[in-house]
C-alpha positions as a Python dict, from the first residue, in 0.01 Angstrom:
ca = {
    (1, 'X'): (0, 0, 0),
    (2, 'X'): (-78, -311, 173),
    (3, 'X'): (-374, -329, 426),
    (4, 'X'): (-242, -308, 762),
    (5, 'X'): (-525, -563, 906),
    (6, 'X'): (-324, -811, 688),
    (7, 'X'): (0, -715, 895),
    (8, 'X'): (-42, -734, 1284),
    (9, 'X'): (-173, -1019, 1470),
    (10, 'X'): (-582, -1007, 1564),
    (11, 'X'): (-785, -1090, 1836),
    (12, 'X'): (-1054, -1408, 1737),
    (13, 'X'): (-1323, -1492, 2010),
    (14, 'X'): (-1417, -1903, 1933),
    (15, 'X'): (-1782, -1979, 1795),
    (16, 'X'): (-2018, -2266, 1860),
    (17, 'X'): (-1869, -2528, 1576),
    (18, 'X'): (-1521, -2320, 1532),
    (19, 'X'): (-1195, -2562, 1455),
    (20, 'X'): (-875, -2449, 1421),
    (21, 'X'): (-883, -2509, 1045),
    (22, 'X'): (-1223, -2334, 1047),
    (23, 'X'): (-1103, -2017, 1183),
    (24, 'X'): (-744, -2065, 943),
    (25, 'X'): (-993, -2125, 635),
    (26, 'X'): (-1147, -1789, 758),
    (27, 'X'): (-866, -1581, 838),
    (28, 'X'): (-591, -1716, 589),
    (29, 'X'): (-799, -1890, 290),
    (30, 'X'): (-597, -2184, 370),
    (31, 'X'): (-730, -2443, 639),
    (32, 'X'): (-379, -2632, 652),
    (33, 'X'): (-217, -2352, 850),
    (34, 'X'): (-450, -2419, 1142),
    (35, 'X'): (-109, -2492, 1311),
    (36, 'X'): (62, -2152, 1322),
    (37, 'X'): (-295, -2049, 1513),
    (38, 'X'): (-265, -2304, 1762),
    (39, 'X'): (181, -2278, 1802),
    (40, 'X'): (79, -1887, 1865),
    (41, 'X'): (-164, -2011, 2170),
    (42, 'X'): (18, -2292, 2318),
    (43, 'X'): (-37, -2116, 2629),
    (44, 'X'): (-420, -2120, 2570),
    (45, 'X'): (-466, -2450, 2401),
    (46, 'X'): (-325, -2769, 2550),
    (47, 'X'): (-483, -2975, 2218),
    (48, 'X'): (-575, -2856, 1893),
    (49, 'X'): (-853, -3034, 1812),
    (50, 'X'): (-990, -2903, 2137),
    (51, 'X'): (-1078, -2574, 2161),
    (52, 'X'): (-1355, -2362, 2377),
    (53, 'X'): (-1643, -2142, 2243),
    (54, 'X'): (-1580, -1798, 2415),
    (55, 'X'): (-1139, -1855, 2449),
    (56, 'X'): (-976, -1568, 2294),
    (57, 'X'): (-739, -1629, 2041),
    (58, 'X'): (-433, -1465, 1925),
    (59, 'X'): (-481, -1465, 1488),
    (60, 'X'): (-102, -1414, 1390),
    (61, 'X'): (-85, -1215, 1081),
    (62, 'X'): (-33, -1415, 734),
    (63, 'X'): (340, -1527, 630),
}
């Protein structure tokens, strides 16, 4: 059976010296889909290679 963690989207609060291919490395093993983070929180991130320490970010599960 496959892990539900794996399945549903997750909650990530951003750390001092967090990028979105950072947090994609960490969450997918794959730093190049650092865009599906940042298309899921368009609403939270007007540039991508800006984000906040302390914004909450939607993680949407793996593809």
């Amino acid at each position: 059976m496959a892990d539900d963690a794996n399945q549903s989207d997750q909650s990530y609060t951003v750390q001092a010296g967090d990028t979105l291919s950072k947090i994609s490395q960490r969450f997918y093993g794959d730093a190049g889909k650092h865009m599906e983070i940042y298309y899921a929180n368009r609403d939270k991130i007007e540039d991508p290679d800006n984000i906040q320490v302390g914004q909450e970010l939607t993680i949407p599960a793996a593809t």
